[in-house]
N, C-alpha and C positions, 0 to 999 in steps of 0.2 A: 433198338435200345442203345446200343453204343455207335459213337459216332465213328470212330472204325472198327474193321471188318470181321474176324474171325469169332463170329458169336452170332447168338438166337435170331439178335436181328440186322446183323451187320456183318457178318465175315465176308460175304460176298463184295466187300466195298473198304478193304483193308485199308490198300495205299491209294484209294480213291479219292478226289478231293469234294468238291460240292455236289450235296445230292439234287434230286429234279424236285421240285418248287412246287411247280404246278398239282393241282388236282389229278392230271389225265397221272399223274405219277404211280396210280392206282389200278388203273384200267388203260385199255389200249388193245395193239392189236394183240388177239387172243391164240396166236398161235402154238400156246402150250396146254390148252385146254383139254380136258378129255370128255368124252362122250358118254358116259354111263348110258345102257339098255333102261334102266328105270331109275326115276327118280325121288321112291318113295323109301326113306329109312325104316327098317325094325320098328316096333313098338317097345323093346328095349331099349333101345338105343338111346346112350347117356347125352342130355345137352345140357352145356354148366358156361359156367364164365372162370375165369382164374384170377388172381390177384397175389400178391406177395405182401410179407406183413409191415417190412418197413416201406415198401413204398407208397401204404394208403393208413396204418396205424395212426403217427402223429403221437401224440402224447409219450414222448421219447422218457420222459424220466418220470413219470407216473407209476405206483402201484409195486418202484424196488425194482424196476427194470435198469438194471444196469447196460454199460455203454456197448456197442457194437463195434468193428471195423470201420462202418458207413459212417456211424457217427463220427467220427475219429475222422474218417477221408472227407466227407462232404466238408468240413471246416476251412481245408484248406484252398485257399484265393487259389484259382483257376481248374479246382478239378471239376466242379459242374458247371456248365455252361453258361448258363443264365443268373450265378450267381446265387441259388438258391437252394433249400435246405427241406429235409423233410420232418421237418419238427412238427407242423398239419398234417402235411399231406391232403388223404381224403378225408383227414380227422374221425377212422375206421372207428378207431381204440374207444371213443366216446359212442359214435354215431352208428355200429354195430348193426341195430336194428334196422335203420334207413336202408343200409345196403340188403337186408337178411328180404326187407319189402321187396326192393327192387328185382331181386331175384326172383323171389315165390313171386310177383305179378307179372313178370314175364313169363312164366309158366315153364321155368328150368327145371330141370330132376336134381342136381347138382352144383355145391360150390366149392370149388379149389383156393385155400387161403394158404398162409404160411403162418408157424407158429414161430414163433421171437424165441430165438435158443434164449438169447440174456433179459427176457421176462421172466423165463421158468427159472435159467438158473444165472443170475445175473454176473457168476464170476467165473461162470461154465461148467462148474463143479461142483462139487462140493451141498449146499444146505438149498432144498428145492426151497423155493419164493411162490407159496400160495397165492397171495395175490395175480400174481401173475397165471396161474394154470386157473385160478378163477374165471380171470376175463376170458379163457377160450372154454373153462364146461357151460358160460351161460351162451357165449355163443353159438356150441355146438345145440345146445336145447332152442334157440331162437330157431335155427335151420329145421330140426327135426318136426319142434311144433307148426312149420310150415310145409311142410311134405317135402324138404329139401337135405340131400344124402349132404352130406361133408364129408372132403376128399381134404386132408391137411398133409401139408408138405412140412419134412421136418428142418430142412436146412434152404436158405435161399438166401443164401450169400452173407447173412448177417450173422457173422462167427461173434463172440462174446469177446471183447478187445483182451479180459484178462488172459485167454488162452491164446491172442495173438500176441501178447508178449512173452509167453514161454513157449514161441515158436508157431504157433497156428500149423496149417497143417502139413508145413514141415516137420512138424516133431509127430511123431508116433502115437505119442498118450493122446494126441487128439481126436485120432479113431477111438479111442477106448471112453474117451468123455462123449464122444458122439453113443455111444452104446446107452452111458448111463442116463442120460440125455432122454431115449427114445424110452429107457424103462421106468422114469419119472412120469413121462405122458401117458401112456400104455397104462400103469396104475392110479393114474387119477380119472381119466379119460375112455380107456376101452370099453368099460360098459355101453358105452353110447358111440364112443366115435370108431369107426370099424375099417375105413380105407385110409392108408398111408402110404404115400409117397418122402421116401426116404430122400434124397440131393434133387437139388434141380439143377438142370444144367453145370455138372460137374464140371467141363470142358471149358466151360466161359469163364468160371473164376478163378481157375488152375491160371489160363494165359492171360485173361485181361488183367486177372489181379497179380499176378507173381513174376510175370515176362514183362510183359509191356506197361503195368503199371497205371492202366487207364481207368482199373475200378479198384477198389480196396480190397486188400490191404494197400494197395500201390507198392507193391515191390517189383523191382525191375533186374528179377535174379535169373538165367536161364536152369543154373546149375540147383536149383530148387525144384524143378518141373515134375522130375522124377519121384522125387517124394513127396510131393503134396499130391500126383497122379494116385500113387498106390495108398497113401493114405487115406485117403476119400475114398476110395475102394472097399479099403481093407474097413473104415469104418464104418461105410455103407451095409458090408455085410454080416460085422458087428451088430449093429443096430436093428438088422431084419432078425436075427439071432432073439435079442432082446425082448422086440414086440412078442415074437411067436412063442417066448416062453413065457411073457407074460399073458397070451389068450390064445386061443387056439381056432377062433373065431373071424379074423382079422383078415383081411383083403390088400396084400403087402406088393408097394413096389417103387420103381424110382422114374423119374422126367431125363431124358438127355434133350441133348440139343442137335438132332440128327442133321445132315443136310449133305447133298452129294456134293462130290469134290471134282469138278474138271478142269482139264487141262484146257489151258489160252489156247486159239486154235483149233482145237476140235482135238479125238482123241487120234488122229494122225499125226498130230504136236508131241511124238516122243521123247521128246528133253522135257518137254511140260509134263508130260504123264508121269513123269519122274515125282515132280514136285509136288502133282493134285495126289497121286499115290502115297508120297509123307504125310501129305496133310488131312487124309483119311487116317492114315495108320494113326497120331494123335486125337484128331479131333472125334472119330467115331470111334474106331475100333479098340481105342487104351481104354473104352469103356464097355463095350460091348462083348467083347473078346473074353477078358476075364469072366464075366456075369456071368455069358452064356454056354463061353465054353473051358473057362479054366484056364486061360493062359493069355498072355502080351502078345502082340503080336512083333515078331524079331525085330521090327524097325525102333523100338520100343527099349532093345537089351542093353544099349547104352547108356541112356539114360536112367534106365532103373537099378546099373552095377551098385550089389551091397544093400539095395533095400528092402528086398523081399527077405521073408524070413521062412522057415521052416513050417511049411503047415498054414501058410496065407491064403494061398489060393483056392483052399479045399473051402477057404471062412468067406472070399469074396464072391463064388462061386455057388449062393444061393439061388434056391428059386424064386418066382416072382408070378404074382396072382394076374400082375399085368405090367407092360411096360409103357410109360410116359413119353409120346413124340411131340418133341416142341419143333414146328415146322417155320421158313419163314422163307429162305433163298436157298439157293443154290452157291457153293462158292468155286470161282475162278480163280486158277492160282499159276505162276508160271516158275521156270528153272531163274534163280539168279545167283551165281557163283560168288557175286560180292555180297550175300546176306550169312550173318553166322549159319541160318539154319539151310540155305539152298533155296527159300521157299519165296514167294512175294506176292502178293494179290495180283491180279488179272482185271482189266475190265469185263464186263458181260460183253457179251456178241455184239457187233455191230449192231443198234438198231432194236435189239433189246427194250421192252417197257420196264420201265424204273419205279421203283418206289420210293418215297419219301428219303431213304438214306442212300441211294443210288443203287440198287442191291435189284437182280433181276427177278422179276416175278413171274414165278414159271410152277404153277399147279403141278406139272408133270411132274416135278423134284418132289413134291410128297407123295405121288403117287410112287415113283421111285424109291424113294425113302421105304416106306410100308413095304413094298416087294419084297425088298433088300430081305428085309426085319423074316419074312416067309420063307424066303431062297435059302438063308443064308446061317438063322439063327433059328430054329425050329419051331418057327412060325406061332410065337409066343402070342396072348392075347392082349392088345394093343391101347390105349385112347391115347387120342388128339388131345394133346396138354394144354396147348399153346399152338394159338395159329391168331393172324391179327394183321389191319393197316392202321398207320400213323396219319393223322393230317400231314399236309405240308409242315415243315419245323417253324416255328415263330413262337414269339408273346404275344400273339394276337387272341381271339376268344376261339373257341372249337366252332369245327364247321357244324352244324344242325343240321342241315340235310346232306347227310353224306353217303350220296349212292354209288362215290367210287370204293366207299367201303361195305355197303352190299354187295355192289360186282364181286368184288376182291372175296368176300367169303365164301359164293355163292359156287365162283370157279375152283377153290379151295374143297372144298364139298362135293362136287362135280368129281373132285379128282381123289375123295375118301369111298364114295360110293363105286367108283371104279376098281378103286383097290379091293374094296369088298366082293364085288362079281368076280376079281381075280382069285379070289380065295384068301386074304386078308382078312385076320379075325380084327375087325376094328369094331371098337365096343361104342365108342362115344365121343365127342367133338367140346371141347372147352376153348369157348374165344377167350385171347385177353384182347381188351380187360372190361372191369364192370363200368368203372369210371375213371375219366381222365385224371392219371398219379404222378407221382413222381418218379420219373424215367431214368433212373441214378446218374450217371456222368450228363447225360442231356436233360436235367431238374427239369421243369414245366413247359420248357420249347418240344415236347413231340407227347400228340393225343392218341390214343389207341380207344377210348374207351367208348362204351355203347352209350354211356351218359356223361353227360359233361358235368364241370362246376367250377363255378364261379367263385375264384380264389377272394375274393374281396371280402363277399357275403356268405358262402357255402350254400349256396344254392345249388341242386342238382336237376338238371334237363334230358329228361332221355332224347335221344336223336333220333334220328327216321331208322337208324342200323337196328336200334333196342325193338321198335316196333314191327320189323321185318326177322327178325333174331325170333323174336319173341310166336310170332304165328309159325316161324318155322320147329319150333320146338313142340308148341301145340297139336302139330299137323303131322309134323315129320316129315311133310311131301317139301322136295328142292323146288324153286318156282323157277323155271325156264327162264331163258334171255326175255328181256323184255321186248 
């Protein structure tokens, strides 16, 4: 999703320069694949698609929704790529139904959306906006009267710009507006909607948005890192606070953006190990650490001097009914003494299969990832949030038959079923996306989605991926190499 590296679907391609083009970007040789003993899923076993609310919504100043960060960033000349904006999108906001189809005819159990913090509360505070928590109780009842659970994400990057002018989530009160926030929806909502995922990818817009300034807010501060990290935290676990006192019913948890961190050179590269080791201690464990077990990890104490307070960690250090893996690479990172932080992207392996953003595609890194989550964190129960291929990047139309992105899910899959024989409680798998959105900083040049559409007319095509998605969800059995 970002055209450089350190996130869901680009950290592995930080200071990398052009990604691989081609189709094979997808598939190739498979030497990270794993072997599952069988390859028949649960009859539990959750399959969904995921979406986020500004990037398929559209109808941006509709119904008292007030403005976001996105809105605010996507305005300015050169921060998305293509020049373009998500004031359509997938035109969700109107078109609700069409997707709610989509879903219930492919024969998914589940859909994961985001709900618009500055729909509900359009100045992030303050007087909720009916209207707004409207449009998501009719579309929780579209989902339900289709036999499809709804999994709502309550933050996905699109903070309410009034609280990013008194600070966003550098300032503190903005954990405490994320609270009031979840007990707005919780009491319009919970009777019907029952799984929440509190942040998504906390990590991706703490650095894209506040260090590097590649997604919104666009701040380019290091010295903010520390307290927009613990605030999101601290609000996160505000907010699970919230829900649970508003029902008791409720199936509570958050999405990170996991992915293993290695050193250039393999882990014999000691100066590199230095560096993939910082870049865990941020990227995974300033999130995982607190949640699961109550604390930073040391790499963590400088940048956090002065922000924690008294009695925070007992509040961020909830539990959680499941936790959210958004999978996508693996990242490579080496020692560079002339970077403020020490740290610098890496290329992938010599020889490496690439995807769309140059970023290595190696199944074995969720399989990894999941372990980890077993090994390391008391083997908490789990779904796949987010996992997913891009076309090649362009303005051209979406590929329709794209079976380098069945391969691509197929070995993805391969490598959750493997994690499960290892004793990985993984509950369920959610591709993104439903349909080809808005990709924030890369606008319409990069397709993820199982369906296309046709920005002219809004016509939507499901692809061969939707029809192969789709029997495997029905079946549950993984279909072998071809």
């Amino acid at each position: 999703m970002q055209r450089s590296g350190v996130s869901r679907r680009a950290l592995g391609a930080l200071a990398l320069g052009g990604a691989a083009m081609g189709l094979s970007g997808c598939e190739g040789a498979h030497d990270t694949d794993l072997r599952p003993k069988s390859r028949q899923f649960p009859k539990d076993f959750v399959w969904g698609v995921a979406t986020a609310a500004f990037q398929t919504e559209g109808s941006q100043t509709a119904d008292g929704r007030g403005p976001s960060v996105w809105d605010v960033f996507e305005k300015v000349p050169g921060h998305v790529k293509d020049g373009s904006d998500a004031t359509v999108a997938t035109d969700s906001y109107r078109r609700f139904q069409d997707d709610v189809d989509l879903i219930a005819g492919a024969g998914l159990d589940a859909y994961r959306f985001s709900i618009s913090w500055p729909r509900v509360l359009p100045s992030g505070e303050g007087a909720v906006n009916p209207a707004g928590l409207d449009h998501y109780s009719r579309l929780v009842d579209a989902l339900l009267a289709k036999g499809v659970t709804p999994y709502a994400t309550l933050f996905h990057w699109d903070l309410p710009q009034a609280l990013q002018d008194k600070g966003g989530w550098a300032s503190r009160d903005t954990a405490l507006r994320l609270a009031d926030y979840a007990h707005a929806v919780v009491e319009r909502l919970g009777d019907r909607l029952k799984h929440y995922i509190i942040l998504n990818e906390a990590a991706v817009h703490a650095v894209f948005g506040h260090v590097l300034g590649e997604q919104a807010p666009g701040l380019k501060d290091i010295n903010l890192l520390g307290k927009v990290v613990h605030h999101m935290n601290l609000g996160q676990g505000l907010a699970m606070q919230a829900l649970r006192a508003g029902r008791n019913d409720l199936a509570v948890g958050t999405t990170m953006a996991l992915q293993p961190c290695r050193p250039a050179g393999g882990p014999w590269a000691v100066w590199n190990r230095l560096a993939s080791d910082g870049l865990d201690a941020l990227w995974n464990r300033a999130w995982l650490d607190p949640l699961f077990k109550g604390a930073y990890p040391k790499d963590m104490d400088e940048l956090l001097k002065g922000v924690i307070q008294d009695g925070d960690l007992k509040i961020v250090r909830q539990p959680v009914d499941f936790l959210g893996v958004n999978y996508y690479a693996p990242a490579y990172v080496r020692l560079d003494l002339n970077a403020p932080s020490k740290i610098a992207a890496a290329a992938p392996p010599k020889g490496a299969e690439l995807d769309a953003f140059g970023r290595h595609i190696d199944p074995s890194g969720l399989f990894e990832t999941l372990e980890r989550m077993r090994r390391e964190y008391g083997a908490p129960k789990m779904l796949v949030t987010e996992n997913g291929c891009s076309d090649p990047f362009g303005k051209g139309p979406a590929v329709l038959d794209d079976q380098f992105r069945i391969t691509y899910l197929r070995r993805h899959l391969e490598a959750v079923l493997a994690a499960r024989e290892a004793g990985c409680d993984v509950g369920g798998y959610f591709e993104w996306t439903l349909i080809d959105n808005f990709e924030w900083d890369l606008g319409y040049t990069s397709k993820f989605g199982l369906v296309a559409m046709d920005r002219a007319t809004g016509v939507r095509t499901p692809k061969a991926s939707y029809a192969w998605f789709s029997q495997l969800a029905k079946s549950g059995l993984l279909p072998a190499k071809p």
